[in-house]
C-alpha positions in Angstrom: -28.9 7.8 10.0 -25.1 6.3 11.1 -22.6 9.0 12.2 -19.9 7.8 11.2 -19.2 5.2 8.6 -15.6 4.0 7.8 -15.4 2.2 4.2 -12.7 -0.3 4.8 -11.6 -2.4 8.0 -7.6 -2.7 7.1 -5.0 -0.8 9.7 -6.5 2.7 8.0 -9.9 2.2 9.0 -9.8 0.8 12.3 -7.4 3.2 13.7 -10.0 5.9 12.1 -12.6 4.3 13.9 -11.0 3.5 17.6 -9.9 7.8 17.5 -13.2 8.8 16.5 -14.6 6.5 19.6 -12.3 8.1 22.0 -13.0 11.7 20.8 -16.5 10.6 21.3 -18.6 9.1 18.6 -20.7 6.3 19.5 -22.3 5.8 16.3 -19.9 3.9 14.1 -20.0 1.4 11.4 -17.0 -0.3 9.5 -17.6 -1.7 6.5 -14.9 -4.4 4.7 -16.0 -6.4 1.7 -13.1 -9.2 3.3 -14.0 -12.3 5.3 -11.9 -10.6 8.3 -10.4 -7.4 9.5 -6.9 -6.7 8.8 -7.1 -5.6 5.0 -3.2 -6.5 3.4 -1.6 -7.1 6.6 -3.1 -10.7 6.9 -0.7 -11.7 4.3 2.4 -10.0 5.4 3.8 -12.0 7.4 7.8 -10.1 8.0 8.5 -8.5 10.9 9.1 -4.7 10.8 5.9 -3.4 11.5 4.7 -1.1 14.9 8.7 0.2 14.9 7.1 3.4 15.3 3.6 3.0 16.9 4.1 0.5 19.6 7.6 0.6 20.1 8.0 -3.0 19.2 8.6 -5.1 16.3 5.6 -6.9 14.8 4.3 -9.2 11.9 1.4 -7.6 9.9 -1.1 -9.8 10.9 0.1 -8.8 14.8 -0.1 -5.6 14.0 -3.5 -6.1 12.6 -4.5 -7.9 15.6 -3.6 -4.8 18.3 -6.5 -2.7 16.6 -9.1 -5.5 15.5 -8.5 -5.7 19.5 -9.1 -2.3 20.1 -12.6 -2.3 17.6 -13.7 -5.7 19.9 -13.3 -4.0 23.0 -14.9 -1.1 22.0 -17.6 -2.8 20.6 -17.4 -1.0 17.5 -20.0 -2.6 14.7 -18.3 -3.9 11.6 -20.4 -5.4 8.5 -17.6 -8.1 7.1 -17.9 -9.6 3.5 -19.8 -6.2 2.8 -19.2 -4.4 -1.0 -19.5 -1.2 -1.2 -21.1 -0.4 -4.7 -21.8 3.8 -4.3 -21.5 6.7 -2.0 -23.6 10.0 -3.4 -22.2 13.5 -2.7 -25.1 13.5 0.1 -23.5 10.2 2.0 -25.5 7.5 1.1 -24.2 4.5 1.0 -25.4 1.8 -1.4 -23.6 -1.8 -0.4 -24.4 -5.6 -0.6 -23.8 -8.6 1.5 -24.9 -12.4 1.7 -27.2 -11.8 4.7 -28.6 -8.0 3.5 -28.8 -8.0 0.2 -28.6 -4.5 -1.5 -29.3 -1.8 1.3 -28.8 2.1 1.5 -27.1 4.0 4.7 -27.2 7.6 5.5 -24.0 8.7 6.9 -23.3 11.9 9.0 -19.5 11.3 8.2 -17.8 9.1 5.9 -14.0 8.1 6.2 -12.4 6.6 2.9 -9.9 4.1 3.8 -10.3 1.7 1.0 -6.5 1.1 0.4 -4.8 0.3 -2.7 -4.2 -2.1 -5.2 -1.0 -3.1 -7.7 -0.9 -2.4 -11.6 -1.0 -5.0 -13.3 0.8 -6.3 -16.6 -1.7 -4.7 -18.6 -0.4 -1.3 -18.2 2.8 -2.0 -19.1 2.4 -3.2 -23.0 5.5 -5.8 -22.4 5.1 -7.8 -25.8 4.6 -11.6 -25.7 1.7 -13.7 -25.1 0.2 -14.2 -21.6 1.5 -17.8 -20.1 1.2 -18.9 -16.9 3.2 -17.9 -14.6 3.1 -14.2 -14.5 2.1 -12.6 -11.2 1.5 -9.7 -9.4 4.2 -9.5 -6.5 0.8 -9.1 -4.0 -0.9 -12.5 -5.5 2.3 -14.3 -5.0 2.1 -12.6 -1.2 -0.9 -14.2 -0.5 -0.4 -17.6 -2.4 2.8 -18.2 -0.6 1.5 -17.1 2.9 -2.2 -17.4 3.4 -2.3 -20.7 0.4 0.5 -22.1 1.0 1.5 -22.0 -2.8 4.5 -21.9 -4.3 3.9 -20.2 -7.7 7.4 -21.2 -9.4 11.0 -22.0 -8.9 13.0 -19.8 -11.3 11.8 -15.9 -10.5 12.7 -12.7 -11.9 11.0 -9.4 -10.3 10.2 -6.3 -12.2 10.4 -3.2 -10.2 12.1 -2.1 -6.8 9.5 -1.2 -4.9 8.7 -2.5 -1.3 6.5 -5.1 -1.7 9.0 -6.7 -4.9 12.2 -6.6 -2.0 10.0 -8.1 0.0 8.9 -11.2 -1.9 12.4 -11.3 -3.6 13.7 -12.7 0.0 10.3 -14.8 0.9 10.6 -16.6 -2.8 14.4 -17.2 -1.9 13.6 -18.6 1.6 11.3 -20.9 0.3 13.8 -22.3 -2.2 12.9 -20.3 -5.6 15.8 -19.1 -7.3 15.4 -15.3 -7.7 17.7 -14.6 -10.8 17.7 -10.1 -10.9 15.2 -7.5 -9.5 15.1 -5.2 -12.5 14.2 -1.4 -11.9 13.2 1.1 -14.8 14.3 3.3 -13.2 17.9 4.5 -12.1 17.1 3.7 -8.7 14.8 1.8 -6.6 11.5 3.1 -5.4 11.8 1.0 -2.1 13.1 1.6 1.5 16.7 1.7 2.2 16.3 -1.1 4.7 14.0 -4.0 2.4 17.4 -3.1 -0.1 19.8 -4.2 2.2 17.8 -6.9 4.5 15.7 -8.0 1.2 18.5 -8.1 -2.0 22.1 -7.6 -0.3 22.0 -9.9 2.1 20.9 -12.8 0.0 22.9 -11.9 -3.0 20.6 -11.3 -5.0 21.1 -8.5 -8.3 19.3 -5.4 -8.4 19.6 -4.5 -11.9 18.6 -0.5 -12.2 17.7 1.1 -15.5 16.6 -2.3 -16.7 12.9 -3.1 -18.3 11.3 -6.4 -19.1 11.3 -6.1 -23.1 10.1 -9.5 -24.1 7.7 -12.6 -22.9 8.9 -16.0 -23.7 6.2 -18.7 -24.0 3.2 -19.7 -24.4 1.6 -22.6 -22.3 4.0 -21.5 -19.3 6.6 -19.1 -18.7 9.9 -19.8 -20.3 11.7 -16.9 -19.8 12.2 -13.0 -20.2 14.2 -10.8 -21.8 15.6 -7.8 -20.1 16.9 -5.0 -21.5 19.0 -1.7 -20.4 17.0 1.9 -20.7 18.3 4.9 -21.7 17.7 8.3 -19.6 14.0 8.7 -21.5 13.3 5.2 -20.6 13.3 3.6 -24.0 15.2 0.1 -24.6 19.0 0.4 -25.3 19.5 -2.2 -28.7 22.2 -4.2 -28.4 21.4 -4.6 -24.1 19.4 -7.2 -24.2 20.3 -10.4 -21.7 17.5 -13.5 -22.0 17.0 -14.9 -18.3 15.4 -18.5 -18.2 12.7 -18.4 -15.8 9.2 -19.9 -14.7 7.4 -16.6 -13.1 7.6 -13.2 -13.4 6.3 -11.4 -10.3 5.3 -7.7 -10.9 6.1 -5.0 -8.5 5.0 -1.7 -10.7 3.1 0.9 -8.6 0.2 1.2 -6.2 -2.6 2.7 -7.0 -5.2 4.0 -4.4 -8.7 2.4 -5.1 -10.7 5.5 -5.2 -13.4 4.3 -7.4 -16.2 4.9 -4.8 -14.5 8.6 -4.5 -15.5 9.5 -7.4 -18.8 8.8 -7.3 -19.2 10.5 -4.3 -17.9 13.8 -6.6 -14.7 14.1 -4.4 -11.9 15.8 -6.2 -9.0 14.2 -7.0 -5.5 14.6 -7.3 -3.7 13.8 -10.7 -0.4 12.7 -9.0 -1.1 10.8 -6.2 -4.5 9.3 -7.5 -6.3 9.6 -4.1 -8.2 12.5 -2.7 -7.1 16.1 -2.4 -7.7 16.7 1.1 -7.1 19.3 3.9 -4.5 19.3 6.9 -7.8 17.6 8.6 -7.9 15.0 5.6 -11.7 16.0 5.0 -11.9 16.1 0.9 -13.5 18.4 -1.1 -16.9 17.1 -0.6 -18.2 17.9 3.0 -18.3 15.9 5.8 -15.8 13.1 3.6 -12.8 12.2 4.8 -9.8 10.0 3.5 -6.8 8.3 5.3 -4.2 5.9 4.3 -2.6 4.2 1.3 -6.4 5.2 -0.7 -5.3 8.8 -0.2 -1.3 8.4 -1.2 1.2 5.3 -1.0 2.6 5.4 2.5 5.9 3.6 3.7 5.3 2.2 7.0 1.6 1.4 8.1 2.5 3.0 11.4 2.5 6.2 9.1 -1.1 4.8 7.6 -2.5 4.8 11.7 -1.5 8.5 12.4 -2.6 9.5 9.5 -6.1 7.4 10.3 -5.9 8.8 13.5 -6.2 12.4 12.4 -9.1 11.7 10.0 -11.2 10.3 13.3 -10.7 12.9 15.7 -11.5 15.1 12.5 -15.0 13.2 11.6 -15.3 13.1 15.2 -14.9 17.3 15.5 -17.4 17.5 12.0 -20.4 15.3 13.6 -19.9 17.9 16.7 -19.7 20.4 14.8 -16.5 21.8 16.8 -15.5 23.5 13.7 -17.6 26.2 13.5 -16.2 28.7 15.5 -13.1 28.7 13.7 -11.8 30.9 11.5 -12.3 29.9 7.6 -9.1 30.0 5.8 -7.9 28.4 2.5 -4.2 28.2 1.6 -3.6 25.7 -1.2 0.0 24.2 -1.7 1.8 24.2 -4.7 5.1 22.5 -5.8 8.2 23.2 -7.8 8.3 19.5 -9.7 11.2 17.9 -7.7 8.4 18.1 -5.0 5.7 16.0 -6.7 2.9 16.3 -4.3 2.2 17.0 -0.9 -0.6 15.8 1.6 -2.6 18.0 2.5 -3.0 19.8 -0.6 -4.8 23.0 1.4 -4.8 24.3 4.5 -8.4 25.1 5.5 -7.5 26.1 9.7 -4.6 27.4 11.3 -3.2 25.5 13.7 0.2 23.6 13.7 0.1 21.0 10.9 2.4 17.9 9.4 3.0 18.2 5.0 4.0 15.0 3.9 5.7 14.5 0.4 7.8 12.8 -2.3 10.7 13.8 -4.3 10.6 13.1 -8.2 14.5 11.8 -8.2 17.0 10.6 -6.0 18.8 14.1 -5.0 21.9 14.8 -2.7 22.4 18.1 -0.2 19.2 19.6 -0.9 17.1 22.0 0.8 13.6 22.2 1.4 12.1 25.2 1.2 8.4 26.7 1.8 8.0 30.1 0.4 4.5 32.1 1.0 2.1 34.2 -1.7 5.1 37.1 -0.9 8.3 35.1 -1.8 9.2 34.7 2.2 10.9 31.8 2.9 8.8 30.9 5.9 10.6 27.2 6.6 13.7 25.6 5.7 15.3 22.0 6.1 18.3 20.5 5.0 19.1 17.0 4.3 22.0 15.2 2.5 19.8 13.0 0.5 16.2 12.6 -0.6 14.5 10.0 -2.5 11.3 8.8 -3.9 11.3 5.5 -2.1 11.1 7.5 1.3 8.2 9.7 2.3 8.9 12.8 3.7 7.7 15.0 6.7 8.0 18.3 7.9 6.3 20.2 10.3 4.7 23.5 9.9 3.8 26.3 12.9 0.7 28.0 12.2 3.0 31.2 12.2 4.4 30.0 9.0 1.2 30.5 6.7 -0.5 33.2 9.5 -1.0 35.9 6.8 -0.1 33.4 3.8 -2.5 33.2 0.6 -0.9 30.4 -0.5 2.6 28.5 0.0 5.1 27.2 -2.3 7.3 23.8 -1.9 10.5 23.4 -3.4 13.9 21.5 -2.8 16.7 23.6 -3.9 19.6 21.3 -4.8 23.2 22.6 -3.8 
C-alpha cells in the first residue's frame, strides 16, 4: 500500500506532491511515463513563466527545474519512463516500465495530473491528401527546441490559441516565413499579451473568421487554401485566398488526457473534458483527485501549481482523514451558457473557496453574477471585457452558499 500516488511528474504533479509532503505525507510516489521530470515545459523555452509564483520571470524548463528541486530535496520517489495502463475505482494501479515490467500498486490517494494533449488534423475533416509537412504546433515545439529541427520555411498557423502565437514568433526568429495565423473564430482564443509580443510585434497577420478549406499536395506541402467563415462557421464562396507554403502547424484545442479517468469510473465533464471535481479537486470517485491542464486548459502554469497545490494538501487531509468531522454538504454549480463551465463543479464543504471559469464569446461591460437555489444574488463583479482566451477567477465567502442548495453563474451583459 502507497499513500499517495501522483500520475504524472510535469509542473501539476510535483507541486501536488511537494504540498502533500509539507502537509505531511511521507508516503509518495510520482509516476511519469517521460525520460525526465518537467512534462511540456522542457520544450518551452520563452520566458514568461513564475510571473505569478515566484515573482520572477522564467523559461519553462526553469520553471520546471524550481520544483524537480523541491521533489530532490525532499526525496520524494519518482518512477521515470513509467506507463500508466489502468487505475480501478479501488486505486490500483496497473503500469509498466523497462526495469519492472507490468506491476500493480495499491494507492491510499491518487492525484490525476496527467496533462493534455493537442487535436490533431484528424478532427478537423480539412479535405486534401496528407503530405508532409503538416504539424501539430506542439511537435514543431519540440522539433525546433529539444531537436533542433526546423520543419519548414514557408508557414501558415491554424488557430489563435497560445501555443500557435507562440510558435508563430519562434518559426519567425529562426528565419521561417510565417505568412497569416488564421482563427475560426471571430477572435483569438489566446492571451492578450502572446497577441501583441507573438503576431504584432513581428508583423505578422492574424486573419480572424478564417478556416483552412483546402490541402495542396501530395509528396510535400505545397500550399493551403484559406477561406473567410460566416457567423455559423461555414466557408464564405467567393473568400477563398491560396497561400504558397511548406508546413501547416496546427493550433486547434487542448484536450485533457483523461483516458486513465475513466477507467478508474470518475465522472466527467462534457465541456471541459477533465474531471468534475469539488472546491478540494477530489472527483467523484473517492479518495481521487485531479489538478492541472488534465482537469481544464489553464493559462499560466503558475495557475496549474495552485491549483496542484490545493489537490495535495487535500489528498494530504483524505489519507488523515481530517475530513470527517466536517459537515457534509453538496451544492452543485450551474451556468447560464455565456458561462461555459466552472471549476469546481460542487461544493462539497463550506469554507472560503476560488470558481474558476470561461466565457463562450468575447463580451464587453458585463457582470458576473452568482445567484443561490432562492434567486439571491449572493456575489457580483464587474468587468469591461471578458473573453475565452482568459480564465477567470472569483472568490466566494462561505457566507455566500451558507444556506444555498445550489448556485447559479451567469454574466449579464449591459
Amino acid at each position: 500500500m502507497t499513500e499517495l500516488v501522483i500520475i504524472g511528474g510535469g509542473p501539476a504533479g510535483m507541486s501536488a506532491a511537494v504540498a502533500a509532503y509539507e502537509s505531511g505525507v511521507r508516503d509518495i510516489l510520482i509516476l511519469e511515463r517521460d525520460k525526465k521530470l518537467g512534462g511540456i515545459l522542457q520544450q518551452c523555452i520563452h520566458n514568461g513563466f513564475g510571473l505569478h509564483k515566484f515573482g520572477e520571470e522564467l523559461t519553462g524548463p526553469e520553471y520546471a527545474w524550481k520544483y524537480e528541486q523541491k521533489v530532490r530535496e525532499l526525496e520524494i520517489p519518482v518512477k521515470l519512463n513509467t506507463m500508466v495502463l489502468d487505475i480501478t475505482e479501488d486505486k490500483v494501479i496497473t503500469a509498466t516500465n523497462e526495469e519492472e515490467g507490468i506491476f500493480q500498486i495499491q494507492a491510499k490517494a491518487i492525484i490525476l495530473a496527467m496533462g493534455c494533449r493537442e487535436r490533431s488534423k484528424g478532427a478537423l475533416n480539412i479535405p486534401g491528401s496528407r503530405p508532409a509537412g503538416i504539424y501539430s504546433a506542439g511537435t514543431a515545439q519540440k522539433y525546433v527546441n529539444m531537436m533542433g529541427y526546423l520543419p519548414g520555411k514557408e508557414v501558415v498557423i491554424l488557430g489563435s490559441g497560445d501555443i500557435g502565437l507562440i510558435m508563430a514568433r519562434r518559426m519567425t526568429l529562426e528565419g521561417a516565413k510565417v505568412h497569416a495565423v488564421c482563427e475560426l473564430m471571430p477572435y483569438s482564443g489566446g492571451l492578450i499579451r502572446n497577441i501583441e509580443q507573438c503576431l504584432n510585434d513581428f508583423h505578422i497577420p492574424l486573419k480572424l473568421s478564417h478556416t483552412v478549406t483546402q490541402i495542396h499536395g501530395k509528396e510535400r506541402l505545397e500550399g493551403v487554401t484559406i477561406s473567410q467563415v460566416d457567423e455559423k462557421r461555414r466557408p464564405i464562396p467567393g473568400t477563398e485566398e491560396y497561400i504558397p507554403c511548406d508546413t501547416l502547424l496546427l493550433s486547434v484545442g487542448l484536450i485533457p488526457e483523461n483516458e486513465l479517468s475513466k477507467s478508474a469510473g470518475v465522472q466527467m465533464d462534457r465541456i471541459t473534458g477533465g474531471a468534475v471535481v469539488d472546491q478540494n479537486r477530489q472527483t467523484s470517485v473517492d479518495g481521487i483527485f485531479a489538478c492541472g491542464n488534465v482537469l481544464h486548459v489553464h493559462d499560466l502554469v503558475d495557475y496549474v501549481s495552485e491549483e496542484a497545490e490545493i489537490a495535495g494538501k487535500s489528498a494530504a487531509e483524505y489519507i488523515f482523514k481530517k475530513n470527517t468531522e466536517k459537515e457534509a454538504v453538496r451544492i452543485p454549480i450551474t451556468t447560464d451558457g455565456k458561462i461555459r463551465y466552472t471549476v469546481p463543479e460542487v461544493i462539497t464543504e463550506k469554507k472560503d473557496i476560488s470558481v474558476f471559469f470561461r466565457v463562450a464569446d468575447v463580451y464587453r461591460n458585463v457582470e458576473i453574477c452568482v445567484y443561490n437555489d432562492k434567486n439571491e444574488k449572493v456575489f457580483s463583479r464587474k468587468k469591461l471585457k471578458a473573453a475565452p482566451g482568459e480564465m477567470e477567477n472569483i472568490p466566494l465567502k462561505a457566507a455566500a452558499f451558507e444556506n444555498a442548495q445550489s448556485l447559479r453563474f451567469e454574466l449579464e451583459v449591459k
